[in-house]
VOZAMAR-827690 format. One record per residue (C-alpha): residue number from 1; x, y, z; residue in one letter. Coordinates in steps of 0.5 Angstrom, whole numbers, plus 2048, in hexadecimal, padded with zeros to 3 digits. Each point is the difference from the previous one (the first is absolute). Example, Ala and Ser with C-alpha at 12.3 -4.5 7.8 and 13.67 -1.06 7.14 Angstrom:
> marti:east:north:up:lumti
> 1:819:7F7:810:A;
> 2:802:807:7FE:S;
// end
This chain:
> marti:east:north:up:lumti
> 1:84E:7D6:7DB:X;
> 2:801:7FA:805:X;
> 3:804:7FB:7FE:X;
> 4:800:7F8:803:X;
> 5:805:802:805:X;
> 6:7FB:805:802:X;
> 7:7FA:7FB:801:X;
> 8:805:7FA:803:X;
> 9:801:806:805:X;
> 10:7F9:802:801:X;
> 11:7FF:7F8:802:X;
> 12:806:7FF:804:X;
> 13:7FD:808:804:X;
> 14:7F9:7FD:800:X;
> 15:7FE:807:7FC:X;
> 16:7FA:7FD:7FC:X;
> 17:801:800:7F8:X;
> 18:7FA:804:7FC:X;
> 19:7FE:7FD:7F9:X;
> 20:7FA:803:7FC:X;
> 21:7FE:7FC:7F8:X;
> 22:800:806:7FC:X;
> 23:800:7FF:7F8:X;
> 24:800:808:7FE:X;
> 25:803:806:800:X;
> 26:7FB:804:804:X;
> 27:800:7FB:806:X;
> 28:808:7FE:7FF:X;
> 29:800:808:801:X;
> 30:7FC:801:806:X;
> 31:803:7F9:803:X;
> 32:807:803:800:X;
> 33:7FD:806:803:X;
> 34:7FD:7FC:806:X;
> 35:807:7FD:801:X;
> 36:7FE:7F9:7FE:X;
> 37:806:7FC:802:X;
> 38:7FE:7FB:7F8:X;
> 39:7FC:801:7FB:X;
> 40:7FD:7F9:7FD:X;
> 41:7FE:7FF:7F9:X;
> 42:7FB:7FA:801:X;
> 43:7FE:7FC:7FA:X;
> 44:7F9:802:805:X;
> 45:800:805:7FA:X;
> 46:7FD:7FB:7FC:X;
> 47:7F9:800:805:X;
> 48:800:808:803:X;
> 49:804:803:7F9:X;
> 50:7FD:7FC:7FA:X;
> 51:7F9:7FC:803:X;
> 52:803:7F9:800:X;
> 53:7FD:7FA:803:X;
> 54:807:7FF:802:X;
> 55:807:801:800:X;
> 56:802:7FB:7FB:X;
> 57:7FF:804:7FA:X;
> 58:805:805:802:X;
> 59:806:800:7FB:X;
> 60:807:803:800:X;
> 61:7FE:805:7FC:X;
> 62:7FC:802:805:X;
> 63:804:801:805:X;
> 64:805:803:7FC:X;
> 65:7FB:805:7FF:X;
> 66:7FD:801:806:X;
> 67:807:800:804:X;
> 68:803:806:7FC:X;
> 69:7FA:804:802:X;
> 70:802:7FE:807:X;
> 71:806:801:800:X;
> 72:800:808:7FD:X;
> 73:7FB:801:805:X;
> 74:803:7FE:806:X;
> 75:807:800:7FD:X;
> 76:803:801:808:X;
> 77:7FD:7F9:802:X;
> 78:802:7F9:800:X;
> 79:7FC:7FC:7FA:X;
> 80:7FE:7FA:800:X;
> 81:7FC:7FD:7F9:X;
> 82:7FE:7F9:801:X;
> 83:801:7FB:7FA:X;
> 84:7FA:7FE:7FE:X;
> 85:7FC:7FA:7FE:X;
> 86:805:7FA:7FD:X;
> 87:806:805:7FF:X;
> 88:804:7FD:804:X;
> 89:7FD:7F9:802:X;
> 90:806:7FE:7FB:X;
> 91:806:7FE:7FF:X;
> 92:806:805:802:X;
> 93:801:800:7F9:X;
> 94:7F9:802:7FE:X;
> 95:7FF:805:806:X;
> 96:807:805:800:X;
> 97:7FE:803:7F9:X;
> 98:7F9:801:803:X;
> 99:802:803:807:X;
> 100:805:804:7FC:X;
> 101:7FC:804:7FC:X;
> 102:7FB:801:806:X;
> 103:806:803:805:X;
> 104:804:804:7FB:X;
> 105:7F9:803:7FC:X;
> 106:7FD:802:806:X;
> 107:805:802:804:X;
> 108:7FE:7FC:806:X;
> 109:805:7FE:807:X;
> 110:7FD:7F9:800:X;
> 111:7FB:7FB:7FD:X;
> 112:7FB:7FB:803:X;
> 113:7FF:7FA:7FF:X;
> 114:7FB:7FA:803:X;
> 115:801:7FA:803:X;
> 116:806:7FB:802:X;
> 117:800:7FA:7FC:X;
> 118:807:7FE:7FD:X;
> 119:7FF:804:7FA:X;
> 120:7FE:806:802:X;
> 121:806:7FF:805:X;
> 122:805:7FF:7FB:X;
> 123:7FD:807:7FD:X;
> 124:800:803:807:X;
> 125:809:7FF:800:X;
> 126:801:801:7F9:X;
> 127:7FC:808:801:X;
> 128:804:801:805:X;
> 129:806:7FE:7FF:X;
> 130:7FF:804:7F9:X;
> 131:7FF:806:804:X;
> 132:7F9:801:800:X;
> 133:7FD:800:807:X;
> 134:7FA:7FB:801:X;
> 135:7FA:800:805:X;
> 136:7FD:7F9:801:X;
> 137:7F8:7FF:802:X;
> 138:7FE:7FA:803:X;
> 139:7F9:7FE:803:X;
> 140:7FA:802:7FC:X;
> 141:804:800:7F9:X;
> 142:7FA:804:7FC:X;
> 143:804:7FD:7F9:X;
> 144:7FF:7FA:803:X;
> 145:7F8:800:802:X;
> 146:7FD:7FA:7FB:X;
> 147:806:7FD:803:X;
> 148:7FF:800:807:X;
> 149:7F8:801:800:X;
> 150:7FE:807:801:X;
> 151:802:805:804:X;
> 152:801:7FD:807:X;
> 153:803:801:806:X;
> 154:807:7FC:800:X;
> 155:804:7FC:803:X;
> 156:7FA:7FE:806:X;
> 157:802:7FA:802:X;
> 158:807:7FC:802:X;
> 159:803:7FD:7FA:X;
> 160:7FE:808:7FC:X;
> 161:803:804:805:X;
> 162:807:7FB:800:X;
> 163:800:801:7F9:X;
> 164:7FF:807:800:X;
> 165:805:801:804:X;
> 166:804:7FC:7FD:X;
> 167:7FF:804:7F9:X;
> 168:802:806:804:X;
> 169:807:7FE:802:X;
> 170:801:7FD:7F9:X;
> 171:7FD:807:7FD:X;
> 172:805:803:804:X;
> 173:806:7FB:7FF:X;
> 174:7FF:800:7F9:X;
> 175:802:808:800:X;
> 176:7F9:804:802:X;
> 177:802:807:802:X;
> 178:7F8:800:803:X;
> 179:7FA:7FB:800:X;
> 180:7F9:803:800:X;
> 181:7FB:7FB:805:X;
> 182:7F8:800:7FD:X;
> 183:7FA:7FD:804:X;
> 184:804:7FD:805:X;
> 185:7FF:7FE:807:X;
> 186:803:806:804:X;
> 187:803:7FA:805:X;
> 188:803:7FD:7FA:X;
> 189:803:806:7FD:X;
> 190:802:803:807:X;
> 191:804:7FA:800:X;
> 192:802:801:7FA:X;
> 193:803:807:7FF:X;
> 194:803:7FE:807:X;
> 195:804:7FB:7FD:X;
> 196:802:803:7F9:X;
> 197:805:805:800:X;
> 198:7FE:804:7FA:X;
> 199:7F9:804:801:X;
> 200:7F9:7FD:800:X;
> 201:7FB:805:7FD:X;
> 202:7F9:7FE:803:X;
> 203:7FA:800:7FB:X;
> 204:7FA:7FC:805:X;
> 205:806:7FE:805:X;
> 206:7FF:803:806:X;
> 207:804:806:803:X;
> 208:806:7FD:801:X;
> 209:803:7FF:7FB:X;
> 210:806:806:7FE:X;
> 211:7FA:803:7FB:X;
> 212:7FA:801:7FC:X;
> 213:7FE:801:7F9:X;
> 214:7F9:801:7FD:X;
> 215:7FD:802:7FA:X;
> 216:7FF:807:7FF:X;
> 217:7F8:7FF:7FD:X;
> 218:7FF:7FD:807:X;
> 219:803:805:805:X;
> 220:7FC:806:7FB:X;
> 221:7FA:7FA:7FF:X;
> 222:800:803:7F9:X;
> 223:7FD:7FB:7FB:X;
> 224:7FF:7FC:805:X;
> 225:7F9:7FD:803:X;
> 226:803:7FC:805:X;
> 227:806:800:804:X;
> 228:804:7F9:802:X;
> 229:800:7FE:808:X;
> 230:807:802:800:X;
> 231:800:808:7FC:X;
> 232:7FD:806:804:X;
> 233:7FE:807:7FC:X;
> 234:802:806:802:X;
> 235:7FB:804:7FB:X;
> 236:7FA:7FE:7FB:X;
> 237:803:804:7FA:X;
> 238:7FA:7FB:7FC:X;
> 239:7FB:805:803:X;
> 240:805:807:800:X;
> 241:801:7FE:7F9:X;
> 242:7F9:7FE:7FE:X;
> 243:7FE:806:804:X;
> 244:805:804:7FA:X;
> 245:7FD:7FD:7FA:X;
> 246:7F9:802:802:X;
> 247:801:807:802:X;
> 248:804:801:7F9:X;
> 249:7FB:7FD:7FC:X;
> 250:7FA:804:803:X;
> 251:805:806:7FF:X;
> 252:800:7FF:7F9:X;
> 253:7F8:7FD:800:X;
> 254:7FE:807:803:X;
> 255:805:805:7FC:X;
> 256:805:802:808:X;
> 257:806:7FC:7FC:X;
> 258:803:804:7FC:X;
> 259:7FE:808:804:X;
> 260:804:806:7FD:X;
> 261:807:7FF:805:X;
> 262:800:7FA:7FB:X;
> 263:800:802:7FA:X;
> 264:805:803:7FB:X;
> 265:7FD:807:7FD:X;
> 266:802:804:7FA:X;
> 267:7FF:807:7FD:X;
> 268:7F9:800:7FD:X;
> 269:803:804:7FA:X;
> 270:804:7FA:7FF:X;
> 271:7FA:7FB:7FF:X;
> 272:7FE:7FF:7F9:X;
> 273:7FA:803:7FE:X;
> 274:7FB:7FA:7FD:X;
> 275:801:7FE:7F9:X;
> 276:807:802:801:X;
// end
């Protein structure tokens, strides 16, 4: 398994980090296999996994279930499980005993939090210096999204883009081991990740930053209708899987599901006799 040190090499010998969301055990699995460089249990899984309009209603609970799964099935892998929605927009005293039990029943290597205001940074010192790695997430903060008017671009003008930059060294100085970039311009993140130590991790940032992360449901386009100007798919699993279920349901309609090689026998001596 990789480790911080491994990631801080990786961005100081410009080797790009891989990430990929994952919130089961089957993908965490085949993730591992395809050499996925980290796993992140998104608070996403509110929108792809349960069918929310948002990840607001995502709870501890869970991220704690589904960041088990995650880390049984990509067991080699660095984790990553995000604390969700007003878990940690509090103070330290109310945030440790949340982040606690996220990263010691899941098993995770780090937690992410959103955002740099004051409170979060204090949060953000006090997980790290607690022994629990953090990844910071600026830009487009989806726990933040009635806040900040939707789902847009950031840091577009002078004054956003100073104050995203400057949010990022903060992130960093507040002891972020990784900070993930969302719906940034790709000059600005570039910026960025040149002037940050710590690994930029680009989710609609450009290239050049030290990686990339997308949502899982996005790159297999399974469950989803349309894709986000930053994704791109690799396969349609929306018309495979479908194609799947209506062959088993036609099979099973027109009596070829189940055929003699899928079915048990018996001595027919054996078989009770009718009345018996």
């Amino acid at each position: 398994m990789k480790t911080r040190l491994d990631f801080q090499k990786m961005k100081e010998t410009n080797e790009k980090i891989t990430m990929v969301t994952a919130y089961d055990y089957p993908t965490a699995k085949l993730a591992q296999q395809a050499g996925i460089d980290m796993l992140l249990v998104g608070d996403s899984l509110g929108m792809v996994v349960l069918g929310y309009e948002s990840t607001i209603p995502v709870t501890v609970e869970d991220m704690i279930h589904h960041g088990k799964a995650v880390t049984r099935g990509g067991k080699d892998t660095f984790v990553v499980v995000d604390m969700p929605f007003m878990s940690y927009h509090v103070s330290v005293e109310e945030t440790v005993p949340q982040a606690r039990r996220i990263f010691q029943e899941t098993g995770a290597q780090a937690l992410k939090l959103e955002g740099a205001d004051q409170v979060i940074l204090n949060n953000i010192k006090a997980l790290s210096v607690g022994g629990i790695p953090v990844v910071g997430h600026l830009g487009l903060t989806p726990q933040s999204v009635h806040i900040i008017g939707g789902y847009k671009v950031q840091g577009k003008s002078e004054q956003t883009a100073k104050q995203l930059l400057e949010d990022a060294r903060k992130v960093e100085a507040y002891g972020a081991m990784a900070v993930v970039l969302e719906c940034v311009p790709k000059q600005l993140a570039a910026r960025i990740a040149k002037e940050l130590t710590i690994p930029v991790i680009g989710i609609g940032a450009g290239a050049e930053v030290d990686g990339q992360v997308l949502v899982f449901h996005d790159i297999s386009r399974f469950g989803v209708e349309r894709l986000p100007k930053f994704a791109v798919s690799y396969a349609d699993l929306n018309e495979t899987v479908t194609n799947v279920f209506t062959t088993y349901r036609e099979n099973v309609i027109n009596g070829v599901f189940p055929n003699e090689d899928q079915s048990f026998t018996m001595d027919e001596a054996a078989l009770p006799k009718i009345g018996d």
